[in-house]
N, CA, C and O atoms as a GROMACS GRO file, in nm:
protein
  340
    1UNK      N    1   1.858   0.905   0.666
    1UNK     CA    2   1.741   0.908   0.579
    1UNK      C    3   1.624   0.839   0.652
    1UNK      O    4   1.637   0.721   0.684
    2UNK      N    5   1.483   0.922   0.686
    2UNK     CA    6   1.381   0.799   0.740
    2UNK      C    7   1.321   0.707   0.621
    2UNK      O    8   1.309   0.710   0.499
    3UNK      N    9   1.290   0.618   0.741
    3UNK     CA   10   1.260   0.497   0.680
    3UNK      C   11   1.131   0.488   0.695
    3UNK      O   12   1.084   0.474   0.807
    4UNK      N   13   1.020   0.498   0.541
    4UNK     CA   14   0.877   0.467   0.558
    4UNK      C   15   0.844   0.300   0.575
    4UNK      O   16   0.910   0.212   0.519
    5UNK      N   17   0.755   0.283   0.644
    5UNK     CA   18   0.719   0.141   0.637
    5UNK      C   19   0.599   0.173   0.504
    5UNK      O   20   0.548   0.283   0.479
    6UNK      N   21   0.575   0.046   0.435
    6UNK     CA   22   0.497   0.011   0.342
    6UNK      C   23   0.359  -0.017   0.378
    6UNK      O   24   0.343  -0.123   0.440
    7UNK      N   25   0.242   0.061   0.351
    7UNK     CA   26   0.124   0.028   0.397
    7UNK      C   27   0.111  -0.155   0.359
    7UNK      O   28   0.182  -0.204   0.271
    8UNK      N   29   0.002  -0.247   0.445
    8UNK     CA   30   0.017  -0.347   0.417
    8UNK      C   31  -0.114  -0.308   0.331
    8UNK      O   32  -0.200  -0.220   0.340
    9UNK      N   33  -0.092  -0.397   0.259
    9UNK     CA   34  -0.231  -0.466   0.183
    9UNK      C   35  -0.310  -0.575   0.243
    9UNK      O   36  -0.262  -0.678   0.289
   10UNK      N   37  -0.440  -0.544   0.238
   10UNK     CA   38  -0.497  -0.639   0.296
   10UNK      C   39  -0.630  -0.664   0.188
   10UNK      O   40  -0.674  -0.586   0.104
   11UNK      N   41  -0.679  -0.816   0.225
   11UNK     CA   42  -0.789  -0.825   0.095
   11UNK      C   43  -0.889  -0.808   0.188
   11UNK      O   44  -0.897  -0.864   0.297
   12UNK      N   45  -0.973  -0.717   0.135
   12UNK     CA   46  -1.136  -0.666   0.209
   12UNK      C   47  -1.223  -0.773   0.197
   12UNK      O   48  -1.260  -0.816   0.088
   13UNK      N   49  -1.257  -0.816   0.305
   13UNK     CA   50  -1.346  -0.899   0.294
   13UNK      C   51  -1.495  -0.872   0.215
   13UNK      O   52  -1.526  -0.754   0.199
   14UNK      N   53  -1.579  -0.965   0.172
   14UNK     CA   54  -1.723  -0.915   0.107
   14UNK      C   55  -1.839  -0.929   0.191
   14UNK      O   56  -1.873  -1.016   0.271
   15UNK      N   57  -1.886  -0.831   0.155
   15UNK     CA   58  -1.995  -0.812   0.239
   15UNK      C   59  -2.084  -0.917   0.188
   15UNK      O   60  -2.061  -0.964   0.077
   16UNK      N   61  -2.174  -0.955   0.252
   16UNK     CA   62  -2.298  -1.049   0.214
   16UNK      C   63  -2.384  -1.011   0.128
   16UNK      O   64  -2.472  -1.086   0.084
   17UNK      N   65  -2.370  -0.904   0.097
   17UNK     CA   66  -2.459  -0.867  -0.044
   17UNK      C   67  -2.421  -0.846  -0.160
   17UNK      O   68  -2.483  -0.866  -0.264
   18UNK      N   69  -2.243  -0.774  -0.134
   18UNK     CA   70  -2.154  -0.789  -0.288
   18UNK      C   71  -2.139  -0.962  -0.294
   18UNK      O   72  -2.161  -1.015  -0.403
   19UNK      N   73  -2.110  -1.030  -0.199
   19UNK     CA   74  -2.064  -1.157  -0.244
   19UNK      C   75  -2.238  -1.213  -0.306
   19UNK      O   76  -2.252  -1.265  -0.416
   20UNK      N   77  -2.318  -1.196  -0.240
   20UNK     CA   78  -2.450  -1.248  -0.357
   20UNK      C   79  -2.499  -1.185  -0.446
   20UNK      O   80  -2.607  -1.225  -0.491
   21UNK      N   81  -2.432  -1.058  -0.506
   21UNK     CA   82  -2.436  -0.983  -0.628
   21UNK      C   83  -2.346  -1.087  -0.740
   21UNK      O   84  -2.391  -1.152  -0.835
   22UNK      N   85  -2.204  -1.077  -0.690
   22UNK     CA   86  -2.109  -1.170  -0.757
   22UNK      C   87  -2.134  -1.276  -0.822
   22UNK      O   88  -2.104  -1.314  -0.936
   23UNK      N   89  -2.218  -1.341  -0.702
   23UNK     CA   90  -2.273  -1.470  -0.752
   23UNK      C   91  -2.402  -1.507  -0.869
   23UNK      O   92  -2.412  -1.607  -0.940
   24UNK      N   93  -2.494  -1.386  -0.856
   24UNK     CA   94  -2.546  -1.386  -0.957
   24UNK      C   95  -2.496  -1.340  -1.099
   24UNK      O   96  -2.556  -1.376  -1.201
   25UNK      N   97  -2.392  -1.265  -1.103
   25UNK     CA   98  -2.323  -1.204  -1.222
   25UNK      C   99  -2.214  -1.381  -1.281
   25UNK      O  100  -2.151  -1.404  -1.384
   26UNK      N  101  -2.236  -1.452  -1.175
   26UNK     CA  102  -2.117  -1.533  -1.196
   26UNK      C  103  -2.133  -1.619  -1.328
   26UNK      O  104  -2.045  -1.608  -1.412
   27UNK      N  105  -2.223  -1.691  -1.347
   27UNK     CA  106  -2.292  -1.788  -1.440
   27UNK      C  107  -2.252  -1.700  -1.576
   27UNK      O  108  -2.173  -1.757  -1.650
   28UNK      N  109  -2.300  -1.559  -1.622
   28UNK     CA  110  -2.304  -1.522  -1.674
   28UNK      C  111  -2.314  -1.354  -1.682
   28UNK      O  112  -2.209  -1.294  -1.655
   29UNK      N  113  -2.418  -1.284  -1.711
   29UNK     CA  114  -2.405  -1.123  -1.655
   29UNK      C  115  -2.561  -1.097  -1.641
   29UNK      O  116  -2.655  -1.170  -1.670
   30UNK      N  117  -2.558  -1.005  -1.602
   30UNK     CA  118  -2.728  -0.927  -1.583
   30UNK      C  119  -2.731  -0.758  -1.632
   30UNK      O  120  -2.636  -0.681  -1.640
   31UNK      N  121  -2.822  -0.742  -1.650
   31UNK     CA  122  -2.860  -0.553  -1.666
   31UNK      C  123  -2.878  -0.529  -1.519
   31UNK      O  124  -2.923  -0.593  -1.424
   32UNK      N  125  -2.806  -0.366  -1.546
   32UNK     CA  126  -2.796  -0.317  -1.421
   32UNK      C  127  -2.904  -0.322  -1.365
   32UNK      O  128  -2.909  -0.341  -1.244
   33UNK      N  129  -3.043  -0.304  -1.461
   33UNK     CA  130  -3.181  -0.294  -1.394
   33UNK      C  131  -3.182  -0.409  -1.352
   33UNK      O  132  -3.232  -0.386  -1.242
   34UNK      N  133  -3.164  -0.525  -1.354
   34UNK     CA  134  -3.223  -0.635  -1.268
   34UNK      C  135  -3.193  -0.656  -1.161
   34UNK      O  136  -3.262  -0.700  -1.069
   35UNK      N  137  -3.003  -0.605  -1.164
   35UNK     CA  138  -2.955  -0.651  -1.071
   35UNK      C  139  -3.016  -0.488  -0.928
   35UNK      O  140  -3.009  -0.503  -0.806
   36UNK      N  141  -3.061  -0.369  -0.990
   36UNK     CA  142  -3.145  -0.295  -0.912
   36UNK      C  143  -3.266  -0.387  -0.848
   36UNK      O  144  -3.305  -0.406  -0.733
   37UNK      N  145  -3.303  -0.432  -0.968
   37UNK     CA  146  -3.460  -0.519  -0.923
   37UNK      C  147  -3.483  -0.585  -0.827
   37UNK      O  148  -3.577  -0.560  -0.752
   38UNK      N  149  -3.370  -0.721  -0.805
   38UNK     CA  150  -3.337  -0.766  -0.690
   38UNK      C  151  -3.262  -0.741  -0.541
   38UNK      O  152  -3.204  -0.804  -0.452
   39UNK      N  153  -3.316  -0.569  -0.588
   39UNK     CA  154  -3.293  -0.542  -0.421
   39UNK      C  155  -3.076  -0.517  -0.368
   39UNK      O  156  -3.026  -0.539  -0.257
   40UNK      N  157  -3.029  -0.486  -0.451
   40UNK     CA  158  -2.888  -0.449  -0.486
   40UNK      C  159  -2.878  -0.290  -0.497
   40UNK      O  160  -2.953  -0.233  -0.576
   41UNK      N  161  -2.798  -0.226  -0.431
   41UNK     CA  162  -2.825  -0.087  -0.473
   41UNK      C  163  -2.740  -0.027  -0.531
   41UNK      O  164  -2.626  -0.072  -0.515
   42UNK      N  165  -2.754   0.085  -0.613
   42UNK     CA  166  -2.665   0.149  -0.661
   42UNK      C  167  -2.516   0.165  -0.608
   42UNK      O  168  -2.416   0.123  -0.666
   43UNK      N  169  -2.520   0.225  -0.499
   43UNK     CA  170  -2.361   0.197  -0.401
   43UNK      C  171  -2.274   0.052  -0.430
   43UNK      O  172  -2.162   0.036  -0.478
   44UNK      N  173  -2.375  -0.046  -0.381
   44UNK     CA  174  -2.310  -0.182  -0.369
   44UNK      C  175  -2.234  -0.201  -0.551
   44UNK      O  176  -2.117  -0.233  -0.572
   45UNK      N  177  -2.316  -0.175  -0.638
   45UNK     CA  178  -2.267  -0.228  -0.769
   45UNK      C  179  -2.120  -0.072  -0.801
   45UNK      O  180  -2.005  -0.107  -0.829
   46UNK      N  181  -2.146   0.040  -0.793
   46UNK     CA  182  -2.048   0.136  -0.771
   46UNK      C  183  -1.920   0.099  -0.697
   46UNK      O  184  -1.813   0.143  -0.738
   47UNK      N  185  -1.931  -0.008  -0.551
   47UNK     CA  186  -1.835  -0.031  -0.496
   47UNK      C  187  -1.767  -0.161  -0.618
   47UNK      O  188  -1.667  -0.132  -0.684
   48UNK      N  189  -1.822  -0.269  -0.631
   48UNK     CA  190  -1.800  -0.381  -0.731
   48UNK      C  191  -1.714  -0.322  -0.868
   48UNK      O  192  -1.608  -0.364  -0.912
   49UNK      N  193  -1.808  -0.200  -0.922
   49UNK     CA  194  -1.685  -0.179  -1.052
   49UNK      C  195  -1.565  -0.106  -1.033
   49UNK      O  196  -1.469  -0.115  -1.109
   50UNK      N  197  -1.570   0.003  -0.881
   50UNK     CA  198  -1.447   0.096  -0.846
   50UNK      C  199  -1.369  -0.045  -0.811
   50UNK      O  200  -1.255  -0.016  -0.847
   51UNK      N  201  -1.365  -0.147  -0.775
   51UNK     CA  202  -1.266  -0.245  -0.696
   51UNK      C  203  -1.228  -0.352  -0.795
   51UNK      O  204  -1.164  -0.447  -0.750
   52UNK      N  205  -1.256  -0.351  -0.916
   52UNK     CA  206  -1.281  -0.390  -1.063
   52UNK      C  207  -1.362  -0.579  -0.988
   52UNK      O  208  -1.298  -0.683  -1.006
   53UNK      N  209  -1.451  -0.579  -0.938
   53UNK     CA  210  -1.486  -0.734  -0.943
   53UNK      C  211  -1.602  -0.712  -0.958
   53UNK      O  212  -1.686  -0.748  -0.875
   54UNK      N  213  -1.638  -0.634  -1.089
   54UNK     CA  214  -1.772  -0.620  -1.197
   54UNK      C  215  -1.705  -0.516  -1.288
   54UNK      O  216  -1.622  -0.430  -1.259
   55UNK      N  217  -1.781  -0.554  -1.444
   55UNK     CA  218  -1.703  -0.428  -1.513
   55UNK      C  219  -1.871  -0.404  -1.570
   55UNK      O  220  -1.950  -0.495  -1.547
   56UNK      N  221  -1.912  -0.295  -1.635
   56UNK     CA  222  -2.011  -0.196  -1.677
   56UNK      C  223  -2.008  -0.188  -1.809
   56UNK      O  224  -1.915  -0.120  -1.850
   57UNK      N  225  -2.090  -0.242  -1.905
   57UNK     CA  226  -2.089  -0.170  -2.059
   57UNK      C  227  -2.211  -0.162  -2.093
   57UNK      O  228  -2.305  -0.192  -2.019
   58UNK      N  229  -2.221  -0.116  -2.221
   58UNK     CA  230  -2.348  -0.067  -2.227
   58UNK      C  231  -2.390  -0.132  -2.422
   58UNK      O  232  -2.291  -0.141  -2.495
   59UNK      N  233  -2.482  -0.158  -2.462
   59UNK     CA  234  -2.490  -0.231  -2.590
   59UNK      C  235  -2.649  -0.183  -2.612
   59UNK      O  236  -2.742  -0.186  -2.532
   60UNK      N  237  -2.645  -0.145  -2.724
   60UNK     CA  238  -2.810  -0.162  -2.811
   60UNK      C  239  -2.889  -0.244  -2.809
   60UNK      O  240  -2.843  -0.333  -2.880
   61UNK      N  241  -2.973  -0.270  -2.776
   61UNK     CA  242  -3.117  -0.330  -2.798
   61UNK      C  243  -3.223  -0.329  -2.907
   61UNK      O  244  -3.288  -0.224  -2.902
   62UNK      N  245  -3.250  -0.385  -2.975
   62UNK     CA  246  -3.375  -0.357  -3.042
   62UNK      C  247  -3.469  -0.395  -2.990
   62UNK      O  248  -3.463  -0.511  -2.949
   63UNK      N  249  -3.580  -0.327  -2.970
   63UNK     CA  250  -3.696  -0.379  -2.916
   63UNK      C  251  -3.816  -0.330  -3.027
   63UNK      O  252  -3.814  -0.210  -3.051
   64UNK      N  253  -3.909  -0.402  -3.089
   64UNK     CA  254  -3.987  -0.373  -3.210
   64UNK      C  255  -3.920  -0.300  -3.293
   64UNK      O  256  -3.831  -0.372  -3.337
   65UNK      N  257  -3.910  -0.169  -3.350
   65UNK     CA  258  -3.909  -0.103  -3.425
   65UNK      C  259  -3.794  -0.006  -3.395
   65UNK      O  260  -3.712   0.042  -3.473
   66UNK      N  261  -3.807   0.011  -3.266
   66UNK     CA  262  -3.690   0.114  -3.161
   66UNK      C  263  -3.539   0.032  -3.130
   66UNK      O  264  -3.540  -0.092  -3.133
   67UNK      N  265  -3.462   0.076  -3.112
   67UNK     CA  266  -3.352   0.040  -3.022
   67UNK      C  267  -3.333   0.138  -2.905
   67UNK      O  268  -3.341   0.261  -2.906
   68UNK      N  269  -3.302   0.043  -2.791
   68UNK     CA  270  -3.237   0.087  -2.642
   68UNK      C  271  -3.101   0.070  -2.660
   68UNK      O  272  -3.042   0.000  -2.743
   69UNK      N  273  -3.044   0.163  -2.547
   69UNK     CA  274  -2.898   0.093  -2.475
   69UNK      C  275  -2.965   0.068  -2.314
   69UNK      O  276  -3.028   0.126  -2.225
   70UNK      N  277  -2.898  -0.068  -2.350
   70UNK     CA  278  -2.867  -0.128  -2.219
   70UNK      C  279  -2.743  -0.136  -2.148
   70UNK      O  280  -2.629  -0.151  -2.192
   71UNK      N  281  -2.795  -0.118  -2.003
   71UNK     CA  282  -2.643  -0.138  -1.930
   71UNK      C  283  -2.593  -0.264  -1.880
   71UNK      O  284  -2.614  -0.268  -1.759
   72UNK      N  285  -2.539  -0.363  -1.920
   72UNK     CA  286  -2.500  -0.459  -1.879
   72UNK      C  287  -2.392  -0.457  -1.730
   72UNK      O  288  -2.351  -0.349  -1.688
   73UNK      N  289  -2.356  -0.583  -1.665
   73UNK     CA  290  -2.308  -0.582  -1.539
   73UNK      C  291  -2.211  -0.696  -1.558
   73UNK      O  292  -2.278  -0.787  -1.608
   74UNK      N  293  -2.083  -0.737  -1.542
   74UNK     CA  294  -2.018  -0.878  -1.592
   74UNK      C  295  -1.949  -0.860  -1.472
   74UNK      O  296  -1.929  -0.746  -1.430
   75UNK      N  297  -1.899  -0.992  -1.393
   75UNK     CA  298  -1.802  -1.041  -1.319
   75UNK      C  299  -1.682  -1.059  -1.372
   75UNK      O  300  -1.664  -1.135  -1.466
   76UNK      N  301  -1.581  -0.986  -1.313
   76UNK     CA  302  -1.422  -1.017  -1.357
   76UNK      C  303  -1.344  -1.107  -1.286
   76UNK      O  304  -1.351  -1.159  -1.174
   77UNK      N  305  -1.268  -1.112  -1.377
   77UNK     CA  306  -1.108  -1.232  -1.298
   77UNK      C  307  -1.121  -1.261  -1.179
   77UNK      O  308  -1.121  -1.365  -1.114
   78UNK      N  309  -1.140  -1.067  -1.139
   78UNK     CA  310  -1.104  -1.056  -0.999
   78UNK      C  311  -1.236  -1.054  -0.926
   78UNK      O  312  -1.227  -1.054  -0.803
   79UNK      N  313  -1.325  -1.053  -0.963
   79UNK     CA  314  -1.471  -1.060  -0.917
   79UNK      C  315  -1.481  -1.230  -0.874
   79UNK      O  316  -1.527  -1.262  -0.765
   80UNK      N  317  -1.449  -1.295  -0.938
   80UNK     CA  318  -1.446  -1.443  -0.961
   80UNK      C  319  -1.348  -1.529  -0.862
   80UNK      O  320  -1.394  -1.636  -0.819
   81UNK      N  321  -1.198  -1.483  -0.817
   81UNK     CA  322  -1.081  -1.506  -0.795
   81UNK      C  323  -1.168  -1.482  -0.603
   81UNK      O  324  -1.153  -1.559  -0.508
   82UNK      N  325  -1.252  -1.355  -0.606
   82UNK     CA  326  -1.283  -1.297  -0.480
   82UNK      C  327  -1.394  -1.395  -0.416
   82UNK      O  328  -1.419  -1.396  -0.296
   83UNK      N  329  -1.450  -1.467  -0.497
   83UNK     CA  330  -1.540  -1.565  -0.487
   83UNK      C  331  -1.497  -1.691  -0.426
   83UNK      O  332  -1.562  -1.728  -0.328
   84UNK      N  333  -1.420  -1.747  -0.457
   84UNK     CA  334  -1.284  -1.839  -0.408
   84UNK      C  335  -1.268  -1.822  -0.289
   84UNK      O  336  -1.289  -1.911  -0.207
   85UNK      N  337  -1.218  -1.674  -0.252
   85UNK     CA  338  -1.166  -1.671  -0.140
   85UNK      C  339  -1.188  -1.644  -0.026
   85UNK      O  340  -1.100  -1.658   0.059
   0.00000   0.00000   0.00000
């Protein structure tokens, strides 16, 4: 019978811009627009929620008379745990 070897796992290191995305999500969370605002791009936050160390939701706003949805941005376990390390 062959014998597969087991891919290793390895932890990906962070790039210098997910790890100072992280860090601003860390304290607390941001809208996706801000975290656009400050120069973060779409890709970088796409890579953060596919690797779960940011999760994405979205919540109502009222603003005067209207309500928005907003997209919020939060740091996870593992967003946090990656921070550490």
């Amino acid at each position: 019978m062959p014998r597969f070897k087991t891919p290793a796992t390895h932890r990906k290191r962070l790039t210098a811009s997910a790890r100072r995305a992280l860090e601003m999500l860390a304290p607390d969370f941001a809208t996706e627009k801000i975290m656009l605002d400050q120069g973060f791009t779409s890709g970088l936050l796409t890579d953060l929620l596919r690797t779960n160390l940011a999760m994405r939701y979205s919540a109502p706003l009222k603003v005067g008379d209207s309500t928005v949805e907003v997209t919020y941005i939060k740091i996870t376990a593992a967003g946090r745990r990656a921070l550490e390390g």
